[in-house]
N, CA, C and O atoms as a GROMACS GRO file, in nm:
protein
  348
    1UNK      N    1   3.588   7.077  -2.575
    1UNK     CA    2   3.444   7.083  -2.572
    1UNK      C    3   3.399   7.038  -2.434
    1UNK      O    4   3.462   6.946  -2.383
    2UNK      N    5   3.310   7.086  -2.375
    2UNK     CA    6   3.267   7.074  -2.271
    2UNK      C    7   3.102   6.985  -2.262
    2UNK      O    8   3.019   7.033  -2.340
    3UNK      N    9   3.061   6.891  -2.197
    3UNK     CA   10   2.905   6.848  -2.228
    3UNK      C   11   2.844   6.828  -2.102
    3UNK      O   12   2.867   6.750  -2.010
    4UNK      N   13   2.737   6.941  -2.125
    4UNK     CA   14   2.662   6.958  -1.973
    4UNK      C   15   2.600   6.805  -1.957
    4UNK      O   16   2.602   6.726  -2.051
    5UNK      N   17   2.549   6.774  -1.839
    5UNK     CA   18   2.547   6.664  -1.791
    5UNK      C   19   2.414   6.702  -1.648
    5UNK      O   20   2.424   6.750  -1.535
    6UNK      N   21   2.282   6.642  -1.742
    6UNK     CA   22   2.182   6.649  -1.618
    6UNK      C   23   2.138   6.475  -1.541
    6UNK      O   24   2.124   6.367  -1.597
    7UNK      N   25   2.125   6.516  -1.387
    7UNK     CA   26   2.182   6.363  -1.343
    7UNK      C   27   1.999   6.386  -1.278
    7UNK      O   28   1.945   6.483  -1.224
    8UNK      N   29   1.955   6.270  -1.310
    8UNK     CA   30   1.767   6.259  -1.250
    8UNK      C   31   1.760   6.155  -1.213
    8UNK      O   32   1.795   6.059  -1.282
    9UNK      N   33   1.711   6.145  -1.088
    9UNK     CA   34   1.677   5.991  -1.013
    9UNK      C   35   1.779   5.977  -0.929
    9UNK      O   36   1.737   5.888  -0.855
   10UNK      N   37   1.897   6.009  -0.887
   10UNK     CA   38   1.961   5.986  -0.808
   10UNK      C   39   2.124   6.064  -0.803
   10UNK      O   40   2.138   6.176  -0.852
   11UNK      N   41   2.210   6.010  -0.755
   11UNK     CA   42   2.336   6.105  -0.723
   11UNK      C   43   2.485   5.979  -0.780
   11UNK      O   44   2.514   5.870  -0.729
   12UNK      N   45   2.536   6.035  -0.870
   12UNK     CA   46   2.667   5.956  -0.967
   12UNK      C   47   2.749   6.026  -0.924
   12UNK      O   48   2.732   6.148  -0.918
   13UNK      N   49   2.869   5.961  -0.879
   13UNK     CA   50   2.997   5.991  -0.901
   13UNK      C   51   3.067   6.108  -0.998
   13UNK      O   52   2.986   6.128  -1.089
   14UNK      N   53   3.156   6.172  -1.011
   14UNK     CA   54   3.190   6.279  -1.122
   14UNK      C   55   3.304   6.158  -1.195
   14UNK      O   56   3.353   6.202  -1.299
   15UNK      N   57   3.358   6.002  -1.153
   15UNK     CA   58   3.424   5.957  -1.197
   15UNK      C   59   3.329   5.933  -1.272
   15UNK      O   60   3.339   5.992  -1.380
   16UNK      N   61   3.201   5.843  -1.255
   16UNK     CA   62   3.132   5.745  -1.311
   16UNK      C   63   3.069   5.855  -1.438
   16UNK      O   64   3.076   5.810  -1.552
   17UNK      N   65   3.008   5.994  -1.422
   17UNK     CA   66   2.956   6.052  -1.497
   17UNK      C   67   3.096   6.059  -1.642
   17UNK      O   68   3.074   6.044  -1.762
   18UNK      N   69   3.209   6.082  -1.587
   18UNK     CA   70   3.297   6.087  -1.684
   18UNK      C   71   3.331   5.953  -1.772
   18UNK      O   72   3.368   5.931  -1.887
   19UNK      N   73   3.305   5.888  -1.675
   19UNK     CA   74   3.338   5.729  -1.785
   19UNK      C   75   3.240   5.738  -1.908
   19UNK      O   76   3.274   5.733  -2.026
   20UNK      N   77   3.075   5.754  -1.843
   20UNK     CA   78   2.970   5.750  -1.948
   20UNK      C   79   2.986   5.867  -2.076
   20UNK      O   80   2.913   5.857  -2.175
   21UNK      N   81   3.082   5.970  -2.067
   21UNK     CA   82   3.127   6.088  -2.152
   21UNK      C   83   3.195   6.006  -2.259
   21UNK      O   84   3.173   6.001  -2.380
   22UNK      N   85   3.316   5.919  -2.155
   22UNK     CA   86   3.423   5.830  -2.247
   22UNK      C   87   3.355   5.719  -2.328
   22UNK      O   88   3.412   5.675  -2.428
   23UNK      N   89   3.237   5.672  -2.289
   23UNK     CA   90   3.216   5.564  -2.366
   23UNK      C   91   3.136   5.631  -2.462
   23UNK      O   92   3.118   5.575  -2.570
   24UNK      N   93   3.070   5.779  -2.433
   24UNK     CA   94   2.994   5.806  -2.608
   24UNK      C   95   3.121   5.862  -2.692
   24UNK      O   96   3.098   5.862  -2.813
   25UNK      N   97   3.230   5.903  -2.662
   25UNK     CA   98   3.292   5.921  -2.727
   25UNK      C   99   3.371   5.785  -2.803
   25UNK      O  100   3.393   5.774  -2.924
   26UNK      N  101   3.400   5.708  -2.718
   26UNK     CA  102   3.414   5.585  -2.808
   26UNK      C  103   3.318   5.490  -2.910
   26UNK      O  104   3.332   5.423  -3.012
   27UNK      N  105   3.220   5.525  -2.821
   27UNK     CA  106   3.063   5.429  -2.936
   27UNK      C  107   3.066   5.527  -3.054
   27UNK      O  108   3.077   5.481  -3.168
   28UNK      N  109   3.058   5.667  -3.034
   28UNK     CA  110   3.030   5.796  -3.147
   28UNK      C  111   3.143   5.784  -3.211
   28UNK      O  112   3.139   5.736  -3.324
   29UNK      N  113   3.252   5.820  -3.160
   29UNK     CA  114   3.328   5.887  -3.223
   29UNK      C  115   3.358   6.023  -3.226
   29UNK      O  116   3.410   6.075  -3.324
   30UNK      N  117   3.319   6.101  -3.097
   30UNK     CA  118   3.279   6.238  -3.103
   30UNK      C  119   3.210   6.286  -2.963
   30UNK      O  120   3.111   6.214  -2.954
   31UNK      N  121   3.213   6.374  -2.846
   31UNK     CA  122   3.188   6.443  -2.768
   31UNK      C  123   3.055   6.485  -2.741
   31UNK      O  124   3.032   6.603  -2.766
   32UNK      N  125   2.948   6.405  -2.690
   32UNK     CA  126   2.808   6.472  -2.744
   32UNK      C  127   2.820   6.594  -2.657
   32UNK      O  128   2.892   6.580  -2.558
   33UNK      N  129   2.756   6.728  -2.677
   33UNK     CA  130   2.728   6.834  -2.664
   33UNK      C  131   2.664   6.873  -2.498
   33UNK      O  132   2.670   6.969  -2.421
   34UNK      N  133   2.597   6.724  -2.500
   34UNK     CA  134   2.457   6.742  -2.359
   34UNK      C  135   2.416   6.568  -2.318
   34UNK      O  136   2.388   6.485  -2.403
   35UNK      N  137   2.420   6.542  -2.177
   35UNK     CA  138   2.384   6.414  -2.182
   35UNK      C  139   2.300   6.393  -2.052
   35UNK      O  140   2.346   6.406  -1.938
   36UNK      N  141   2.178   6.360  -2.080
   36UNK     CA  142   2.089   6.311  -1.985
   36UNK      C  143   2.130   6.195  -1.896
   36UNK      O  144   2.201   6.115  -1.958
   37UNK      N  145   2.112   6.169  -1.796
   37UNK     CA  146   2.126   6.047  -1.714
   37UNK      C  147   2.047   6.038  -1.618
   37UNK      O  148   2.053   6.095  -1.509
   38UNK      N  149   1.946   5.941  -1.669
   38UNK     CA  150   1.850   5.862  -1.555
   38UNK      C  151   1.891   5.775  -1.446
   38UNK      O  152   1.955   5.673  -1.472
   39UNK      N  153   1.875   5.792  -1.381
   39UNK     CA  154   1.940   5.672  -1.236
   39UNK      C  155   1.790   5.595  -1.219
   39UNK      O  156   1.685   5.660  -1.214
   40UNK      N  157   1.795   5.462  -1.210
   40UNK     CA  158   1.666   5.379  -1.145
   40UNK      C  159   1.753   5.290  -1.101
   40UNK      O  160   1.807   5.206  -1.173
   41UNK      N  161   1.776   5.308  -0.946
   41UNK     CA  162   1.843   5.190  -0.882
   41UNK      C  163   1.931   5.147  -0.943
   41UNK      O  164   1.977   5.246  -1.002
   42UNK      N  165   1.978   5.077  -0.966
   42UNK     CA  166   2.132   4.970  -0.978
   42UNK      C  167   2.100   5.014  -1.171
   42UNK      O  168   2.209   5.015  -1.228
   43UNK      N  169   2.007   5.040  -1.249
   43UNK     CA  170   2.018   5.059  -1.356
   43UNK      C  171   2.010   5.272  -1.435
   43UNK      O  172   1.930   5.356  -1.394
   44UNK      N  173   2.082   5.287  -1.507
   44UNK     CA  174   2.115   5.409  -1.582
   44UNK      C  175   2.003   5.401  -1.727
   44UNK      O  176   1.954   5.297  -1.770
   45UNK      N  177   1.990   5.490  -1.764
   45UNK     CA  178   1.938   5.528  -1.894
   45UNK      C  179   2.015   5.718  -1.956
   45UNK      O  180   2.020   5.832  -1.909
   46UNK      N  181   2.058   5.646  -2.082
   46UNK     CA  182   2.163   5.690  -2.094
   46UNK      C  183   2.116   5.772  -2.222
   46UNK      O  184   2.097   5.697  -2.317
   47UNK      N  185   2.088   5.934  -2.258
   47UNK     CA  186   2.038   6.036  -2.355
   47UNK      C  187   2.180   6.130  -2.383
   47UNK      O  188   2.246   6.194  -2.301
   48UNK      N  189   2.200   6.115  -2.519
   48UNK     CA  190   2.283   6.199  -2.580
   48UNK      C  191   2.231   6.313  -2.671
   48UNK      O  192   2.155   6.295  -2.766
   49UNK      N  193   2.282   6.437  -2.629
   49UNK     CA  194   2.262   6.528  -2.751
   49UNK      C  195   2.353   6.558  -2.834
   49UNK      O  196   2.426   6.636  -2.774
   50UNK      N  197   2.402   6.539  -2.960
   50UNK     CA  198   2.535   6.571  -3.031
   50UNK      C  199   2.476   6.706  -3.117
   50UNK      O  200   2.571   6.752  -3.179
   51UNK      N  201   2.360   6.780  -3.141
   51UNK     CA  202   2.363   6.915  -3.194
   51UNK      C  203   2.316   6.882  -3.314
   51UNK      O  204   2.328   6.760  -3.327
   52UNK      N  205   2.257   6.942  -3.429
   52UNK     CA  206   2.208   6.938  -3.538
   52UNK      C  207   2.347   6.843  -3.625
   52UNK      O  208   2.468   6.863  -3.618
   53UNK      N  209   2.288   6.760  -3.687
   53UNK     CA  210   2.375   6.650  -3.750
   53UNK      C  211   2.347   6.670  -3.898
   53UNK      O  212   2.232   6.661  -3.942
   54UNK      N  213   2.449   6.696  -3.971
   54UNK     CA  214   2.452   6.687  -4.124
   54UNK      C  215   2.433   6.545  -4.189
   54UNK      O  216   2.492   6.438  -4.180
   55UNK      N  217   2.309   6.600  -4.267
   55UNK     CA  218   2.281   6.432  -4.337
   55UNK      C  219   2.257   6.490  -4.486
   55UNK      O  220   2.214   6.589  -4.544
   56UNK      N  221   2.345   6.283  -4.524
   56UNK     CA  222   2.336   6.338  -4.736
   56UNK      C  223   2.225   6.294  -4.796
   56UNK      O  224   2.162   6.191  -4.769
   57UNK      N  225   2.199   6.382  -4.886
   57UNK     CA  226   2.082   6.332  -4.962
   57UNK      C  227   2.096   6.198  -5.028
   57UNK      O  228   2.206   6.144  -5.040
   58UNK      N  229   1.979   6.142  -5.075
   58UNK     CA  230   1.962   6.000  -5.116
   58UNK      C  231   1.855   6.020  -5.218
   58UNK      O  232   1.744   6.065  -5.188
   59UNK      N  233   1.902   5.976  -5.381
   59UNK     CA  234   1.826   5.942  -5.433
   59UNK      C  235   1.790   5.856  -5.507
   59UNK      O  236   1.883   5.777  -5.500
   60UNK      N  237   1.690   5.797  -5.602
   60UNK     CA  238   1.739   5.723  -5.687
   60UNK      C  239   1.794   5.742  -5.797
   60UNK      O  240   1.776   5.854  -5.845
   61UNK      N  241   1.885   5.640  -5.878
   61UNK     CA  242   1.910   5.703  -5.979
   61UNK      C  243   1.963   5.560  -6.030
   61UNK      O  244   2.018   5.481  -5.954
   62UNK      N  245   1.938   5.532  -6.180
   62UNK     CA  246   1.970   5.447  -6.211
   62UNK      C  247   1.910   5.269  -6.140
   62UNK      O  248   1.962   5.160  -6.162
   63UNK      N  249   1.765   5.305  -6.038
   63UNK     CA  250   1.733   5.183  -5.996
   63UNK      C  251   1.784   5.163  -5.862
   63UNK      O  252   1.735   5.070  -5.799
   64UNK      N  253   1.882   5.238  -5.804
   64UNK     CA  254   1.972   5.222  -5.721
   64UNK      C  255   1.966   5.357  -5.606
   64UNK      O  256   1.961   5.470  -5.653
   65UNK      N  257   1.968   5.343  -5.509
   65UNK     CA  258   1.972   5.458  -5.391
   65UNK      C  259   2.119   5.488  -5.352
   65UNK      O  260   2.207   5.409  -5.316
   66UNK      N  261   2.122   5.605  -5.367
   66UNK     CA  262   2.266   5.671  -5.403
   66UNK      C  263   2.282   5.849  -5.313
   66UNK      O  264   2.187   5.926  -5.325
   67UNK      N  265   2.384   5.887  -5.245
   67UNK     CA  266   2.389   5.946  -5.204
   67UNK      C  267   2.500   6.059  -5.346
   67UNK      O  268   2.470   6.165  -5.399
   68UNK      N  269   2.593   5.994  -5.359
   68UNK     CA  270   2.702   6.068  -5.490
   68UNK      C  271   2.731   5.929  -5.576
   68UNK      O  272   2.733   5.811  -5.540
   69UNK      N  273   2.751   5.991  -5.707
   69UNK     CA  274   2.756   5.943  -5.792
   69UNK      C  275   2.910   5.899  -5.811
   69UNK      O  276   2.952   5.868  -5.923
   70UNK      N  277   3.001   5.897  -5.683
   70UNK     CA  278   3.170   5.878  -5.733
   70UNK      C  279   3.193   5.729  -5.709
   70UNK      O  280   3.311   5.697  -5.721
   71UNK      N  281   3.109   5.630  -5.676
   71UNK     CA  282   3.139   5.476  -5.647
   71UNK      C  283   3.064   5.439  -5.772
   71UNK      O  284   3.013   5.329  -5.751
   72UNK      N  285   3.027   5.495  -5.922
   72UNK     CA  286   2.950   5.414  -5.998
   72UNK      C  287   3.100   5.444  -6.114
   72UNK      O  288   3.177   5.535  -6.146
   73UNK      N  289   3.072   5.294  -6.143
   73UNK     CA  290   3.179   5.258  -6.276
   73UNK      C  291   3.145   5.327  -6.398
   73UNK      O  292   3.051   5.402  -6.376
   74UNK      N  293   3.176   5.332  -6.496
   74UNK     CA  294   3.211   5.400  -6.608
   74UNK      C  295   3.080   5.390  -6.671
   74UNK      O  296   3.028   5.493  -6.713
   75UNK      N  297   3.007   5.258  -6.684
   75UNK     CA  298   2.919   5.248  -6.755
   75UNK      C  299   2.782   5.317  -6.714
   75UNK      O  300   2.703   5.381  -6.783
   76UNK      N  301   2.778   5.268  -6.513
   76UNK     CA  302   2.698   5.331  -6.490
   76UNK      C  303   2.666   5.502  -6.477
   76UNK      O  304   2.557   5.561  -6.476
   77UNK      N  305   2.780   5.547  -6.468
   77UNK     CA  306   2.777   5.691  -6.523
   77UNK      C  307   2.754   5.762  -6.667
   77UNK      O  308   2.736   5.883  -6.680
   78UNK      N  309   2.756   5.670  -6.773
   78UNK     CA  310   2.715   5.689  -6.905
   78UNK      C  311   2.582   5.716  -6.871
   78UNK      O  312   2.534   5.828  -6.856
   79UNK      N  313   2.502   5.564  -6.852
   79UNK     CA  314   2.380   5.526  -6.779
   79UNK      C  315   2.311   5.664  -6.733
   79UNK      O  316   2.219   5.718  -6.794
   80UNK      N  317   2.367   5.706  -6.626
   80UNK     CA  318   2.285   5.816  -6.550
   80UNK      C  319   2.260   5.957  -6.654
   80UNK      O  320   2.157   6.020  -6.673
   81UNK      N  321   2.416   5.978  -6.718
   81UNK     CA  322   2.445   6.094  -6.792
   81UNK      C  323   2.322   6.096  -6.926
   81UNK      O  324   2.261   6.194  -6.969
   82UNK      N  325   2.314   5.940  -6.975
   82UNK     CA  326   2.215   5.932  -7.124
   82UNK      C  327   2.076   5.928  -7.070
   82UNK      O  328   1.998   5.946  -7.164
   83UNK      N  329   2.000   5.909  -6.933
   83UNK     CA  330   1.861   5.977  -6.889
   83UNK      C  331   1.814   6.069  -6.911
   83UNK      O  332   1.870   6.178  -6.898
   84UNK      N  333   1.663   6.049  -6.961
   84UNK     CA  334   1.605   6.146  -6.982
   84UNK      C  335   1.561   6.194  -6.822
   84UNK      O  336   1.516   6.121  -6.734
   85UNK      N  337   1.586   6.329  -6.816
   85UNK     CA  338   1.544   6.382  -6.683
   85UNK      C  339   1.372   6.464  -6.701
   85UNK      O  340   1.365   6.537  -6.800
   86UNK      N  341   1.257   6.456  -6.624
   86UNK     CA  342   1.151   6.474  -6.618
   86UNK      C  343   1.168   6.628  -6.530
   86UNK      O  344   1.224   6.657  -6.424
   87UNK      N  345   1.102   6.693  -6.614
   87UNK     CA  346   1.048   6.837  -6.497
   87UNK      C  347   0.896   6.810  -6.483
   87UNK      O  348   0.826   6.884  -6.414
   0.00000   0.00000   0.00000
């Protein structure tokens, strides 16, 4: 994967731009896509784009905010299963 890299406010190194690649990949976990870099003197400001991000739903259920129902024990799955559900 390749991540374009726009440099504003001043002129970085291609080492230094690559370190800041390595450290979102270590903070993330993952390659962001696109990365802004502000220069203000001796200080950086540092914008990642990683691309449309998959997120799980959350609801309640049972009193409780829950994304899947596979971490609830036996009972609380009775629980959910014997609700009356509302249309």
């Amino acid at each position: 994967m390749s991540c374009v890299v726009n440099v504003t406010g001043g002129v970085l190194e291609q080492a230094e731009i690559d370190a800041y690649i390595h450290r979102a990949k270590e903070k993330f976990g993952k390659e962001p896509f696109g990365m802004d870099i502000h220069v203000d003197g001796d200080f950086v400001e540092l914008s990642y784009d990683f691309g449309n991000q998959p997120f799980q739903r959350i609801r309640r259920i049972t009193g409780y905010l829950v994304g899947t129902l596979d971490r609830f024990n036996n009972a609380k799955r009775a629980e959910e299963a014997d609700r009356v559900k509302h249309c």
